[in-house]
N, C-alpha and C positions, 0 to 999 in steps of 0.2 A: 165442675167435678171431673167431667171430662177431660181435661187438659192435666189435670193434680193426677190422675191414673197415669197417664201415660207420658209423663214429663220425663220417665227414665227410662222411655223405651223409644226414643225419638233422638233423627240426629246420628252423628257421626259414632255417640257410642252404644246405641240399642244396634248398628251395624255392625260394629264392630266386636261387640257380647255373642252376638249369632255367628258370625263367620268363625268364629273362637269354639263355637259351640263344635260348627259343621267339621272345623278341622280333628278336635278331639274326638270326634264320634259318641258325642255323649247325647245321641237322641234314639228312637227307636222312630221306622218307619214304618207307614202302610195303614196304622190305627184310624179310624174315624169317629171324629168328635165332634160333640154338638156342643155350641154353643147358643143359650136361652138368656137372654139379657135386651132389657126395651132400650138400652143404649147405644145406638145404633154405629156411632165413632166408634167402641170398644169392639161390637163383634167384628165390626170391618178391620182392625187393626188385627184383632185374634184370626179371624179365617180367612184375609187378604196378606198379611202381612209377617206374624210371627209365626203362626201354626206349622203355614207352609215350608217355611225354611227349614224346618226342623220335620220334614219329609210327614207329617200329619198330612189328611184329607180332613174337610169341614163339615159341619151344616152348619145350619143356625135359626132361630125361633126370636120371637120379640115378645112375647107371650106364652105361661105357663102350659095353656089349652093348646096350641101349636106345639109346643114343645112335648107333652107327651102322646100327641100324634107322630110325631117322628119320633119316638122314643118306641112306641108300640111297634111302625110299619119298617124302620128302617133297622131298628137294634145295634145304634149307634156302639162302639167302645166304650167309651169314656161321657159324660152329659158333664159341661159346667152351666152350671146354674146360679143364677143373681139370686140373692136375697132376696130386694128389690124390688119385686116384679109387680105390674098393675093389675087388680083384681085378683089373682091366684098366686099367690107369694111362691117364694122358694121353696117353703115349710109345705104348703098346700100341695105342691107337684112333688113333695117324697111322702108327704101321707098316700095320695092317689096310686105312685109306684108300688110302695108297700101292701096297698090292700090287695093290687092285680099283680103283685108278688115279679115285677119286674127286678132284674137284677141288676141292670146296667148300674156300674164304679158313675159315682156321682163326686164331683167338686164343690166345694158351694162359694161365690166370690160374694163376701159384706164387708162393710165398709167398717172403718176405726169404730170403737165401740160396740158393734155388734159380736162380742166374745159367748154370751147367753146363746145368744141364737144358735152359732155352731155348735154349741154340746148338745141343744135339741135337734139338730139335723145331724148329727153321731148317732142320736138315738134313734133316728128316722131312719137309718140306712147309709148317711153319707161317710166315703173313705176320707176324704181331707176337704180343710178350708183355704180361701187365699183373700188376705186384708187386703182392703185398696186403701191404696193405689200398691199397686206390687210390678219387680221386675221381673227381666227375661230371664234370671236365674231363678225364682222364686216359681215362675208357671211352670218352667221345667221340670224342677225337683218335684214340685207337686203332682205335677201329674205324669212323670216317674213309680212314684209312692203308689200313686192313686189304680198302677195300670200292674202294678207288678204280681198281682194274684193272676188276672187273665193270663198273663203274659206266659206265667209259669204252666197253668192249666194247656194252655197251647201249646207251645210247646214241647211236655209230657205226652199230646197225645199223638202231637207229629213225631215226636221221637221213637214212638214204641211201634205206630205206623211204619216210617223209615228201616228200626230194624227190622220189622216182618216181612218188609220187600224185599232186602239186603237177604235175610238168609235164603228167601227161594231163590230170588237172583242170582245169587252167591252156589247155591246147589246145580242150579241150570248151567252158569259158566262153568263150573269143574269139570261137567259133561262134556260140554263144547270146547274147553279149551285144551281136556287132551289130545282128543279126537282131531283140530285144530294145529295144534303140537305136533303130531306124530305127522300131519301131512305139509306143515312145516319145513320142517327137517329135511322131510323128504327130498321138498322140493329145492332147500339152499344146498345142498350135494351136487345139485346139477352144473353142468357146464356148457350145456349148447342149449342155445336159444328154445329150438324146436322141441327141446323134450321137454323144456318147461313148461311152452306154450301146449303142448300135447297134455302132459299132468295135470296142470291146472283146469284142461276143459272138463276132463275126466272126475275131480275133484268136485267142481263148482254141482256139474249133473250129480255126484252123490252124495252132497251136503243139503242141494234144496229138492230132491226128489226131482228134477225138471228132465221133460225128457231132449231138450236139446242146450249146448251152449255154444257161445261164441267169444273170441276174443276179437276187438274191432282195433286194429294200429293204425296211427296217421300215415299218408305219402309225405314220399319228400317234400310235398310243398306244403305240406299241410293244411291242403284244401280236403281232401277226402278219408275216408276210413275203410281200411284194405279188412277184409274179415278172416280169421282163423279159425276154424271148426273143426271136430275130427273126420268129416267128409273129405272136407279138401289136403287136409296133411296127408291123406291116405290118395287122394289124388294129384300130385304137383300140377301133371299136366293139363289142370282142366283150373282155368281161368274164374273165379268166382266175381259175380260183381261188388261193386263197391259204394257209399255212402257217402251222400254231400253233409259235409261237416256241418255245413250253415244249417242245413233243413232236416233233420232225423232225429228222433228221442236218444240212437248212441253218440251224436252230435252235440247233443244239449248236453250229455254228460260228461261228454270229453270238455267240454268251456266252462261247466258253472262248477266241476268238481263235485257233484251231488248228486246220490245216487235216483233211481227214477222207476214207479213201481205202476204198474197202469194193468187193467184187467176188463175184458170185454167177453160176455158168456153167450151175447146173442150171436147166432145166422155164423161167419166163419170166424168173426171174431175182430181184432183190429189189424188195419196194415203196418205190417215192420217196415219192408222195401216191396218193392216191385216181385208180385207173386207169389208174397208169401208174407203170412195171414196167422195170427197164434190168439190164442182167447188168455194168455197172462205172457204178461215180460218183467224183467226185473233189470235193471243195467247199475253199476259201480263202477268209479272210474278208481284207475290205475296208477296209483299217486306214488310217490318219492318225493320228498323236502318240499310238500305242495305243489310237485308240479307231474301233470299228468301226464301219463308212457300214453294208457287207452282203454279201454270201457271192455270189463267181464260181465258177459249179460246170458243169463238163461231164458227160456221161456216153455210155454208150455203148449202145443198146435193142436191135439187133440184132447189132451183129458181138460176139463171143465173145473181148474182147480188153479188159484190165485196164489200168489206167493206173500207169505207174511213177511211182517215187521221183521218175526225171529228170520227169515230166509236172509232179510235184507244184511243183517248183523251179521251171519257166518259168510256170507258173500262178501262185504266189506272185506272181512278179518282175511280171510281166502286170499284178496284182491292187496291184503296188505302184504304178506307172504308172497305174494305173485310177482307184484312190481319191483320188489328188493331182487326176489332171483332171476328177475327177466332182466334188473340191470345190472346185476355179477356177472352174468352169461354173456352180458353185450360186453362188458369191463375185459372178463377172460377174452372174448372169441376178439376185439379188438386190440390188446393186448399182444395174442399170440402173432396178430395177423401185419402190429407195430415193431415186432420183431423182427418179423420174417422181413419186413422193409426196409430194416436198420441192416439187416445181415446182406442184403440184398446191393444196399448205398455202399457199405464196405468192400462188397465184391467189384462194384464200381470204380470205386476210390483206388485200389487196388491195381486193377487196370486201369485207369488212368495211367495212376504214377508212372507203373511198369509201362506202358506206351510212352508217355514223352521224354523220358528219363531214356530213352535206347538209344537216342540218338544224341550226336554233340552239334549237326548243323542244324543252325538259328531258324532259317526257313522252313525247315523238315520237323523244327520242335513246334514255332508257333502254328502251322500248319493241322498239325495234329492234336495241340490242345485246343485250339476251337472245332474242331470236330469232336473232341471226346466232350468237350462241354454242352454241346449243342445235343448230342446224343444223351444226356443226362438231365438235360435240363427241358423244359418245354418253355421254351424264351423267342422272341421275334430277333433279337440282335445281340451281338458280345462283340468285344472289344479286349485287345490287349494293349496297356500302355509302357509307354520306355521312359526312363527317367533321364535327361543329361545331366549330368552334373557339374560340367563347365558353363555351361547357358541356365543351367536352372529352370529346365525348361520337358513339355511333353507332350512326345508325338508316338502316333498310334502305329504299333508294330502290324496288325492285324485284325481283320474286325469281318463279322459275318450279318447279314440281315442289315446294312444302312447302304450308302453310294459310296463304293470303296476309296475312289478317285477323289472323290471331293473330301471324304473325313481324311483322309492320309495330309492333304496339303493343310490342314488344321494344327498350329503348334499353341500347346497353352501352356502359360505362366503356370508358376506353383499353386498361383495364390486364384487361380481361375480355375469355376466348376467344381462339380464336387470330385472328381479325380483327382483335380490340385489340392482339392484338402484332405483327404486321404492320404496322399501321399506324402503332405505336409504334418499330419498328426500321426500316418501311421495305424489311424484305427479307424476300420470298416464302417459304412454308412448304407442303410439302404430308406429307401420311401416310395410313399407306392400313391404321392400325388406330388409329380413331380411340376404340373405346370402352375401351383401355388409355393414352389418350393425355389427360395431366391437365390440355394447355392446353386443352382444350375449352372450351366452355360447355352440359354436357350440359341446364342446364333449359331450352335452344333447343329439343332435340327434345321432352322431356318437353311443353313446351307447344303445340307444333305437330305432336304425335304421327306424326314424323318419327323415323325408323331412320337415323342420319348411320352410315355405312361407312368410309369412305374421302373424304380433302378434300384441297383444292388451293386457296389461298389467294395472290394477289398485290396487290400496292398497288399505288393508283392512284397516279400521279406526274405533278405536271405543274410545269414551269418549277423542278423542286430540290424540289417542297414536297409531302409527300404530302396528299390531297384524299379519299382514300378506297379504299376495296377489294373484289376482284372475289373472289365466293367458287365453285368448280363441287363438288358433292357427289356420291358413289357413282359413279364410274367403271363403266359398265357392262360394257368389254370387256377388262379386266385392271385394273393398277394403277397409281397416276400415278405420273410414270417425269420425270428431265429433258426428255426430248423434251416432254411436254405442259407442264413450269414454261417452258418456252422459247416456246410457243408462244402461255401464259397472257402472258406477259411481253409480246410483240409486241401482244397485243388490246389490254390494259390501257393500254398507253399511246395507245393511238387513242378508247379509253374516256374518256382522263384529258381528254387535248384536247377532246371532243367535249362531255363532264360538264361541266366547266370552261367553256368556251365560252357552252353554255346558260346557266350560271347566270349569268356576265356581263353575258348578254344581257337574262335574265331580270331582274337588279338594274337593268341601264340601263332598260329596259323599264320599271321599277316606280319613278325616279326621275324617267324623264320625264313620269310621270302623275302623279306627286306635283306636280311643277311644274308643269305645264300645271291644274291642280288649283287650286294655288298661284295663278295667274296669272290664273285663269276667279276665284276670290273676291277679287282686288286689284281685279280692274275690277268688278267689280258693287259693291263698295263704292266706288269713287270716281264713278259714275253718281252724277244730284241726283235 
């Protein structure tokens, strides 16, 4: 019999009925059902096997007398019940339910031929039957059917529950969310740092009644938390201490993102830091796109008074409003302060130009742009290169920071270094690990017992035609970045003109003394 039940729930396709089920979402979960049947294959299959999939919790009884012992103590959902059963039938455990006026939705599973019996267990109480041997769509839909009055009852009474909560909720936030609103506002108006962090202290004290707060920021290294309060904004010159980020409750909250509510009424109360002692604290961290600026925390030193749930919520919400203005403020003040930088490189650029550009001799030009470079730049070495272009070949006009003597006797192919391919493609290179980097030409250092780090390489261009290239080595204060190819680029071409120029000058220079040369032995030979 056992096997006749279950021969279409077994196998590739009772898995694959359920996974069909799980996908469509046609189960309801959470219910707890008993199952009462002395066949012990079946309820292991129903409460090990199908139930579960289909997100049901179980019991199970092997007898009627068991079964309405769990019926009484645990008040299962749903009871399937066997017809079947030894000594106390199916029929016998819904007369019993009936008399002690249990209501638990009853199934009842009988075999082919038992159709009688089910219209007497209708009359007894039960909502549906299921014929065996039956499938995984037949136990579903049944006890579907069978579940759908509770379901609805539930439901109704969560419902009517949920909107009672909603409108006080809903009444409480109108309150909070003007009041919330209007200090809002306030505070995205601002543009400097300090007055935000000044607003928001002042805020957080008159949202939770507390009588001190604090804003906690990380150090640059982000090992500790720098505090802000309106003691110390009122005092710059007085040094406040500071929080190890590893070890402190505004530590914890600056890492987990989660705010932290702790309350102590005995003796002075709990330790914050060193010397100071509050009987309630509250801290929220200071979030933008999940990631934390620093921790708004109030607390309370003397009055004897913990901070709620609600304090926690307008704190957040404060803390949400905080962290957006405190990163507008950093966005502006960094902003203005990226301009004043850019206006500054210009002023630079500027004079450059105007410096090398005044003169036309060659020594006096290169001369003066590796010093203007060097003053503009925080670099260990530069380098200026020459291009020949009957030898195809490149040696170094001028160079600061290596062994002069030995890089000058250095000549390199086009096709050597990354100065030869710069000059070969014409377009700037820089890398800032150069001793895994194979355009090098590492016997440059080897011979000038130079450490090259990090390099910045641009061609010099003048009139479409590259003339040569500008080398800066070891970046002292990071790593070169577009902002410095961009600013290579602006010199180099005030370079080019200026390189150019000279040599011009220098070829005319050297032709008109050829001729006047020329000119001084035609007349001494035509003297008699």
């Amino acid at each position: 019999m056992g096997e006749a039940i279950w021969q279409e729930l077994s196998g590739v396709e009772r898995n694959g009925r359920i996974s069909e089920y799980l996908q469509e979402d046609n189960f309801m979960s959470g219910e707890f059902i008993l199952i009462i049947d002395d066949s012990r294959e079946i309820v292991k299959h129903l409460t090990e096997t199908v139930l579960p999939n289909f997100g049901y919790h179980t019991m199970h009884a092997y007898d009627g007398k068991t079964g309405l012992e769990i019926i009484r103590d645990k008040e299962p959902d749903l009871v399937m019940l066997d017809f079947n059963l030894p000594q106390m039938t199916g029929l016998d455990v819904l007369q019993q339910m009936a008399q002690e006026s249990l209501r638990t939705p009853v199934v009842l599973m009988t075999g082919y031929g038992s159709e009688l019996s089910a219209i007497e267990a209708f009359r007894l109480g039960a909502k549906d039957y299921l014929i065996k041997p039956f499938t995984v769509d037949e136990i579903v839909e049944t006890i579907d059917r069978a579940l759908v009055e509770i379901r609805l009852l539930h439901d109704k009474a969560k419902l009517a529950e949920q909107i009672r909560l909603l409108k006080v909720e809903m009444s409480r936030q109108n309150n909070e969310m003007r009041t919330l609103s209007n200090i809002g506002k306030a505070l995205t108006t601002l543009l400097s740092v300090d007055e935000v962090l000044q607003r928001v202290l002042e805020a957080a004290t008159y949202l939770t009644n507390a009588e001190e707060s604090t804003i906690w920021l990380p150090d640059d290294e982000g090992k500790h938390l720098r505090p802000y309060d309106l003691q110390t904004s009122q005092r710059p010159d007085v040094e406040a201490p500071i929080l190890p980020l590893a070890d402190s409750p505004a530590g914890e909250v600056m890492q987990t993102g989660r705010p932290l509510r702790q309350a102590s009424m005995s003796g002075q109360g709990m330790k914050v830091k060193s010397g100071y002692f509050a009987h309630a604290v509250l801290y929220v961290p200071l979030q933008l796109r999940g990631i934390s600026l620093g921790v708004l925390g109030v607390s309370n030193r003397s009055a004897y008074r913990a901070f709620s749930k609600q304090d926690e919520f307008l704190l957040s919400f404060l803390a949400d409003y905080a962290a957006i203005s405190l990163e507008n403020a950093r966005v502006f003040q960094a902003t203005d302060q990226a301009l004043a930088a850019r206006l500054e490189e210009l002023n630079t650029l500027i004079h450059i130009t105007q410096t090398i550009t005044s003169s036309l001799d060659l020594q006096e030009v290169i001369r003066l742009t590796i010093k203007q470079v060097h003053d503009s730049w925080n670099i260990e070495a530069s380098s200026l290169w020459l291009l020949d272009e009957s030898t195809q070949t490149l040696r170094v006009l001028t160079n600061v920071g290596t062994a002069v003597e030995e890089l000058s006797k250095i000549e390199l192919n086009i096709d050597q270094g990354i100065v030869g391919q710069v000059v070969c493609s014409g377009q700037p290179i820089y890398t800032n690990d150069v001793f895994n980097d194979e355009r090098h030409y590492h016997e440059a250092d080897e011979k000038t017992g130079f450490n090259t780090h990090s390099l910045l390489c641009v061609p010099l261009i003048f009139r479409g035609k590259v003339v040569g290239a500008m080398q800066l080595l070891n970046k002292i204060d990071g790593d070169f970045d577009e902002a410095d190819l961009e600013r290579a680029r602006a010199i180099a071409a005030a370079i080019a003109i200026a390189v150019s120029n000279a040599l011009l000058f220098d070829e005319t220079e050297s032709r008109k003394q050829q001729l006047e040369s020329a000119l001084h032995q035609l007349d001494n030979a035509r003297l008699p």
